[in-house]
C-alpha positions in Angstrom: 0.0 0.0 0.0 1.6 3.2 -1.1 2.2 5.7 1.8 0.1 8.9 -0.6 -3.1 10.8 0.7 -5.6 9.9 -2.4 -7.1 13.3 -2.6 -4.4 15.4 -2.4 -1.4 13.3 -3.2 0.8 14.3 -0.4 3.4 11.8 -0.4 6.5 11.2 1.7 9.6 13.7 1.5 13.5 13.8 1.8 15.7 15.3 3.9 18.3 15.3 6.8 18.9 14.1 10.0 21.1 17.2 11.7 23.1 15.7 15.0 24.4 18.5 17.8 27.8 17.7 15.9 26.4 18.8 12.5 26.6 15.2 11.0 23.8 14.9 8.2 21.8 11.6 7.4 19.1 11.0 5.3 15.9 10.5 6.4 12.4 11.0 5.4 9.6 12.4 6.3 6.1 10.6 6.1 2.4 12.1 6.0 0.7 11.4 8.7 -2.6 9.2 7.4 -5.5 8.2 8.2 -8.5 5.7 7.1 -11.6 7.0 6.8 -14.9 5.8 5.1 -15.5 8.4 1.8 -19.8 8.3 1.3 -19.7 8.0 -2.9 -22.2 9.3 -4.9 -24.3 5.9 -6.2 -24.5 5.5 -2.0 -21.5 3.1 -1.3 -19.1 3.3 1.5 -15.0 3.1 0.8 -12.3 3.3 2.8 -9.7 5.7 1.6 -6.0 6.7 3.1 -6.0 10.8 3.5 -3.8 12.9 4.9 -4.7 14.3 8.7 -4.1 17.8 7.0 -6.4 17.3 3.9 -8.8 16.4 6.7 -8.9 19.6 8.6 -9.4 20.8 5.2 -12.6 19.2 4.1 -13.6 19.7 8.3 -13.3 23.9 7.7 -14.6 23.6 4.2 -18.1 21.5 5.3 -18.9 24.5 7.4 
């Protein structure tokens, strides 16, 4: 399962690990996702992975 939001397609990124002695290391940095059930429109329920930001999103959009 790919680690991708599937609305927004926030996926994960690159960068460094920065020790107190300045040594650099690569790491990466993942989105932080979630399940949720997605209503669609002929009525079925499906469980897509989205990302806890594209949530708050849709949250302060709905309103």
């Amino acid at each position: 399962m790919s680690k991708k939001c599937a609305i927004t397609g926030k996926g994960p990124m690159v960068g460094n690990n920065v020790s107190h002695a300045n040594n650099k290391t690569k790491r990466r940095f993942m989105p932080n996702l979630r399940t949720v059930r997605v209503m669609l429109e002929d009525g079925t329920t499906r469980k897509i992975r989205v990302a806890a930001s594209t949530l708050r999103t849709m949250k302060k959009q709905s309103k």
